[in-house]
C-alpha positions in Angstrom: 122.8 116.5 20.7 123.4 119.5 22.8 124.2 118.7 26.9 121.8 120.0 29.5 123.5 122.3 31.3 120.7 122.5 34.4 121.4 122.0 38.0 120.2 118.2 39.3 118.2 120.4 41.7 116.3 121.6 39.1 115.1 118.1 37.7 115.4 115.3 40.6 112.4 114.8 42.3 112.0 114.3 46.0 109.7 111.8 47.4 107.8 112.1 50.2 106.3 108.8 51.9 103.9 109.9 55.2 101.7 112.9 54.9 101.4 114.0 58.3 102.6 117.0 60.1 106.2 116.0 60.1 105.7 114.9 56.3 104.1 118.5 55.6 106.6 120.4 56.9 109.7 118.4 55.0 107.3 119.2 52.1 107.6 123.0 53.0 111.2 122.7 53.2 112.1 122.0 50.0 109.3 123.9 48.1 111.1 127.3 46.6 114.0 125.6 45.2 112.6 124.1 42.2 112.6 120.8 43.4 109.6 118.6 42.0 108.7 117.0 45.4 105.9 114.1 45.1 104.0 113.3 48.3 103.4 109.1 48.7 101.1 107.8 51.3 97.7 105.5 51.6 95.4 108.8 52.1 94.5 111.5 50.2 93.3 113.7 53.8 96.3 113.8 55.2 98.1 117.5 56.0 100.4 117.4 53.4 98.0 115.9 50.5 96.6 119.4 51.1 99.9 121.7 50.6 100.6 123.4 47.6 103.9 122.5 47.1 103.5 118.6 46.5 101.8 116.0 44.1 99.7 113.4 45.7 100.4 109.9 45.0 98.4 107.1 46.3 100.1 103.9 47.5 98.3 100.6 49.0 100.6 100.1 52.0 103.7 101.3 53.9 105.0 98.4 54.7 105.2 94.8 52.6 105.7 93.7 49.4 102.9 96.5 48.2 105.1 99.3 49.5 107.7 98.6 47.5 106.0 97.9 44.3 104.6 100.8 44.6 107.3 103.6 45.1 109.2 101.1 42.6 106.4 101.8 40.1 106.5 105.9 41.2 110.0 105.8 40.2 109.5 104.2 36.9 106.8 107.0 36.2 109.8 109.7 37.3 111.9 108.3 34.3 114.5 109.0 37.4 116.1 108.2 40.7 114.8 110.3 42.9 115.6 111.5 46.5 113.7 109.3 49.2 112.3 110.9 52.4 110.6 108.9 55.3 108.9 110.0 57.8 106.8 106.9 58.9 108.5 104.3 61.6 106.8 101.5 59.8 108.5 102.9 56.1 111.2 102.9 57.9 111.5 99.4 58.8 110.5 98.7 54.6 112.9 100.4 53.2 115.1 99.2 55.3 114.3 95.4 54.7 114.3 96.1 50.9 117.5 98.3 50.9 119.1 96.3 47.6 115.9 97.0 45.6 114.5 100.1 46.6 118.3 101.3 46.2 118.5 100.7 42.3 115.7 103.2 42.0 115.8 105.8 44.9 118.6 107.8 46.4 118.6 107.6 50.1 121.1 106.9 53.4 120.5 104.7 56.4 122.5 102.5 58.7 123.0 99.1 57.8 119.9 96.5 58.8 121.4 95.7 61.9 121.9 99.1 63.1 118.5 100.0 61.9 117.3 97.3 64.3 119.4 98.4 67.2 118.5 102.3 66.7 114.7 101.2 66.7 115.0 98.9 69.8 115.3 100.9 73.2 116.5 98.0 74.5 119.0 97.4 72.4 119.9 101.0 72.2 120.2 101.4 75.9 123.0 98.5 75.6 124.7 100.0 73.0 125.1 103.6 74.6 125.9 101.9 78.2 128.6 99.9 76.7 130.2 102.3 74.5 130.5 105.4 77.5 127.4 107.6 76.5 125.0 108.8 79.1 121.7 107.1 79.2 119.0 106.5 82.5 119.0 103.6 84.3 116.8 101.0 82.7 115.3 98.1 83.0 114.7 95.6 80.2 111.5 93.4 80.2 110.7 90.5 77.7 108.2 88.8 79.9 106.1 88.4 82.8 109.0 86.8 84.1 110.7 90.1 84.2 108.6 92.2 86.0 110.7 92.0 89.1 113.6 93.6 87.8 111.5 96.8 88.5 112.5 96.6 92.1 116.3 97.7 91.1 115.0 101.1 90.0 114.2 104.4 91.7 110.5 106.0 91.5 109.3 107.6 89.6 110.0 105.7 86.4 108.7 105.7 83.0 108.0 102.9 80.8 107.6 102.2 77.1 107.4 100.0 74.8 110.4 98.4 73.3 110.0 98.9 69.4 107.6 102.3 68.8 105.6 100.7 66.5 103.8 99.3 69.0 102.4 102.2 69.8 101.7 103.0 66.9 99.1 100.3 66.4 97.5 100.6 69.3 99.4 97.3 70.7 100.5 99.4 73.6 100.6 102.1 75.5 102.9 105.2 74.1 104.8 106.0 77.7 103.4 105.7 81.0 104.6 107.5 84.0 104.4 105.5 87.5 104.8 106.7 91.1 105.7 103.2 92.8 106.9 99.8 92.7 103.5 98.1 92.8 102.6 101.0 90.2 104.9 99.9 87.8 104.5 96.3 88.3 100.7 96.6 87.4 101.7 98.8 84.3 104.0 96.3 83.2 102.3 93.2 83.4 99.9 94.7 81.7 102.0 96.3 79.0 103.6 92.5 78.5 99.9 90.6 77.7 101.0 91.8 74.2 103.4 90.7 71.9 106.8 93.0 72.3 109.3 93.9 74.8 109.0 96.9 77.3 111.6 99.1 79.0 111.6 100.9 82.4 113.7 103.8 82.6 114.4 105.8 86.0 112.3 109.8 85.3 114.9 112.2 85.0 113.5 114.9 87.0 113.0 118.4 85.7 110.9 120.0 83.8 109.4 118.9 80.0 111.2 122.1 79.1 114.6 120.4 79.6 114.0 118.0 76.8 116.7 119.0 74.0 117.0 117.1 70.8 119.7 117.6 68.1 118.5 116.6 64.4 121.1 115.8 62.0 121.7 114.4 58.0 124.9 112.3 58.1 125.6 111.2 54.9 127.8 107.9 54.3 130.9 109.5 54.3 130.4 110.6 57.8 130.0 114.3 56.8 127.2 115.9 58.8 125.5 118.1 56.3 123.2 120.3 58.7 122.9 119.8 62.4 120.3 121.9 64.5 119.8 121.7 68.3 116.5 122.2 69.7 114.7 122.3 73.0 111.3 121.8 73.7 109.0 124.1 75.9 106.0 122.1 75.8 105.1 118.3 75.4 101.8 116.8 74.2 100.3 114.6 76.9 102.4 116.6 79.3 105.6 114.9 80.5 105.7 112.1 78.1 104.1 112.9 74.8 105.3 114.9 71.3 106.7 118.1 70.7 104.0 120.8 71.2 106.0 123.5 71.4 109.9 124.0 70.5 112.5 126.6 70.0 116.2 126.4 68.8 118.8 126.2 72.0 122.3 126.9 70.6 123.1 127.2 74.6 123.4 123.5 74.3 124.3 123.0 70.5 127.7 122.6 70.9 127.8 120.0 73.5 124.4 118.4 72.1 125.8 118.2 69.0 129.3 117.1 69.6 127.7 113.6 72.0 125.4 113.3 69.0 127.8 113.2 66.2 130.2 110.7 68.4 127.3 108.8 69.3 126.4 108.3 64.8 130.3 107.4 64.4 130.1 105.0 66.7 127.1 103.1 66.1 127.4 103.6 62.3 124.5 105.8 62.4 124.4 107.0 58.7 121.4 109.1 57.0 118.6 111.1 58.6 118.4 111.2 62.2 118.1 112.6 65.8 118.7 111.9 69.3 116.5 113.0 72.3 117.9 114.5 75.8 116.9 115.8 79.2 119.0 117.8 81.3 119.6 115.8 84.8 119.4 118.6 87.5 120.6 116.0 90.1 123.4 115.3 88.3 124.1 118.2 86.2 124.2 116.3 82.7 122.4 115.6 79.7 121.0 112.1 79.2 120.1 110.6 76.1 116.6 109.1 75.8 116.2 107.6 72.5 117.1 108.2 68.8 115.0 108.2 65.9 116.9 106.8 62.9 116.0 107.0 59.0 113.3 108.9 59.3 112.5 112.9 59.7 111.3 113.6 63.5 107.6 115.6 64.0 109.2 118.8 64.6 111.8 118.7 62.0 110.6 122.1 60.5 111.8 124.3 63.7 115.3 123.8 62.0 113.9 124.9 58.6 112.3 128.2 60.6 115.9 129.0 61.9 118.1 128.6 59.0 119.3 125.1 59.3 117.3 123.2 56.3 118.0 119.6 56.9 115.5 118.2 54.2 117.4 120.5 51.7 121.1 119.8 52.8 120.3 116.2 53.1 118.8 115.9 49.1 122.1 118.4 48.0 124.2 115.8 49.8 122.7 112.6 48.2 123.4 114.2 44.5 126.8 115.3 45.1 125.9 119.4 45.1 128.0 121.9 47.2 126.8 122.0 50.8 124.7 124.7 52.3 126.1 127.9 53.1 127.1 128.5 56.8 123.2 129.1 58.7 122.6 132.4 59.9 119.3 132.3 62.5 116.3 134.9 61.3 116.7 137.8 63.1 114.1 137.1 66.8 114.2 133.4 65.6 111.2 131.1 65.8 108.7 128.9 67.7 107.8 125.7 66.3 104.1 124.9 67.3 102.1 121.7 66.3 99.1 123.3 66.8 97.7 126.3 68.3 95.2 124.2 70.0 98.6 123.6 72.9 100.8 126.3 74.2 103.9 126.9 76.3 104.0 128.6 79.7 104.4 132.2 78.9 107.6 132.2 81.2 109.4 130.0 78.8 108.5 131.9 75.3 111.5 133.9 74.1 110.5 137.2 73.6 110.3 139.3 70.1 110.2 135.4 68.6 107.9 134.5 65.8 105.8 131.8 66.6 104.5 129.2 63.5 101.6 127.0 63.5 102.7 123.7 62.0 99.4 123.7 59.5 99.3 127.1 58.7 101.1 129.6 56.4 99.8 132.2 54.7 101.1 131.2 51.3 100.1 127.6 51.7 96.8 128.2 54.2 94.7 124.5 52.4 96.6 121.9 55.3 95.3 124.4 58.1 92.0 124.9 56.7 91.0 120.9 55.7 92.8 119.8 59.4 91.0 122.7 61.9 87.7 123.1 59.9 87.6 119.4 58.3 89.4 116.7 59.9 88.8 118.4 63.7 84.8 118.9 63.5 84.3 122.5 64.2 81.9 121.8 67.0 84.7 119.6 69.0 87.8 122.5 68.1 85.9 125.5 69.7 85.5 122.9 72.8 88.9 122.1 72.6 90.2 125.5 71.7 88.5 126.5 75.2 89.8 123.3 77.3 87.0 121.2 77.0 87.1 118.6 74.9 89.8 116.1 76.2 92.2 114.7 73.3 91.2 111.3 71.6 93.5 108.1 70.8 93.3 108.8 67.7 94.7 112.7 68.1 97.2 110.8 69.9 98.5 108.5 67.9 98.9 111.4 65.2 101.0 112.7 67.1 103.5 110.3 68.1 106.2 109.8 65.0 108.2 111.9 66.7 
């Protein structure tokens, strides 16, 4: 019987689990390289169900016992072991919990349980990073009502979130809140902590939502960094405090954005897909890191893609043992990243001669656009919104926030 001679590339499917915008554009990333990619979430409507470059494949859960029979059975269909991609918090979390399992059928890298945990908890992440030298906000840690009073040790204004993401993402609590004051803060809090879950109070950072960096990064478990892009984002949706609206590459801070973030994943044992989010401190002329995201893709994980660093691709390459990308050259002008053209950046801040991308839309794959503007957004409620009108929902929200 004759050998095949063909690339892995060329037969190893990826798999996909979340279809949202950040799911959509990992999707995009790998399409044009042969690679069979397989889209897995609970919906059929989502962005990415839509694209022309992935299969749709219906699962009952992303988190349980369900989840994992079900991406088991996916692979069993396969006949392979494909590449796993996350891009849900809550996949996350499964995958992570059924490691020794899911690992016999899918290809993927993430830090041990533990260091899951830790990377997921702000809490705990704020400890690790004070401990271990690397700059992070004052903060204050809150498990209880019996807590609250810590907030008197920080400076105003402040920001507070929850502990563990997730829950936000159920609607447990709030996302981020800015306060003003003391007694602002307190109410916040005590209001935050009638639900179950730790919250955290960090000290704002002033400047503006354009100093927000964030350096994105495959680290496979050999502690070779396959790609590595810095970023910076020009606008923020809710303003301040929410998801990437708009973002650009900054290689004005790559180099030291990207040499913190690589100590910071040695140290902590940070293996897999991943990212860590900054703001420049004008008081004190630093960076400061404001949370990581770990085993997962981050919302705007495409901008990379639109400047020549293709982290989906290098990280699937990596996990079957092909050569490493060639050296990234950016596209002559570069690129804009924007979620939606529904938000904008100050004209001030866009880089001119850039090309600016819609996250939905692309003229060789125009469905996702055209079932999320003229579908899932009623048309009556975008042209309000389009002209300011029409204020954004929970819901839009929540869409918005695996970041």
């Amino acid at each position: 019987m004759m050998k095949s001679t063909l690339d892995p590339a060329e037969t190893t499917a990826a798999v996909v689990v979340g279809g949202e915008l950040g799911g959509l554009g990992l999707v995009r990333s790998l399409s044009g390289r042969g690679i069979p990619v397989l889209l897995a979430d609970t919906r059929n409507a989502t962005p990415a169900s839509w694209s022309r470059h992935a299969r749709r494949h219906i699962i009952r859960s992303l988190v349980g016992r369900e989840f994992t029979e079900d991406l088991i059975a996916l692979a069993r269909r396969l006949g392979q072991r494909p590449v796993l991609f996350l891009t849900d918090e809550d996949a996350v979390h499964s995958v992570s919990e059924n490691r020794d399992e899911l690992s016999e059928w899918f290809r993927f890298c993430m830090p041990p349980a533990q260091g899951v945990r830790m990377l997921s908890s702000k809490s705990a992440f704020h400890c690790f990073a004070e401990e271990n030298g690397f700059p992070v906000p004052r903060t204050v840690i809150m498990n209880g009502q019996l807590d609250v009073p810590l907030l008197s040790g920080l400076r105003y204004p402040a920001v507070i979130k929850p502990d563990d993401k997730r829950q936000a993402l159920n609607g447990d609590k709030e996302r981020a809140v800015r306060v003003q004051s003391l007694a602002e803060g307190q109410a916040h809090a005590r209001a935050m902590l009638r639900t179950p879950g730790g919250i955290v109070a960090q000290e704002w950072i002033e400047g503006p939502q354009s100093n927000i960096h964030f350096t994105l990064f495959y680290r496979g478990m050999d502690g070779t960094a396959a790609a590595v892009f810095t970023g910076r984002k020009l606008a923020c949706w809710p303003p301040e405090i929410g998801s990437t609206a708009v973002c650009v590459a900054a290689p004005e801070a790559s180099e030291e954005l990207e040499r913190i973030t690589l100590a910071f994943a040695a140290c902590a044992g940070f293996y897999g897909m991943g990212s860590m989010e900054y703001k420049w401190d004008e008081i004190h002329r630093r960076f400061v890191m404001i949370e990581p995201t770990v085993g997962r893709i981050d919302w705007q994980e495409e901008v990379a893609t639109l400047c020549g660093v293709n982290i989906p691709l290098a990280a699937y390459r990596h996990e079957l043992g092909l050569p490493g990308l060639p050296a990234a050259t950016a596209p002559p002008g570069g690129a804009v990243w924007r979620a939606t053209f529904l938000r904008s950046a100050p004209r001030s801040l866009m880089p001119h001669g850039v090309r600016t991308f819609d996250g939905y839309f692309r003229w060789d794959d125009p469905l996702p656009a055209i079932h999320h503007y003229c579908l899932s957004l009623p048309l009556d409620r975008f042209l309000l919104r389009w002209n300011g009108w029409f204020p954004s929902t929970r819901r839009d929200q929540v869409q918005q926030e695996q970041q």
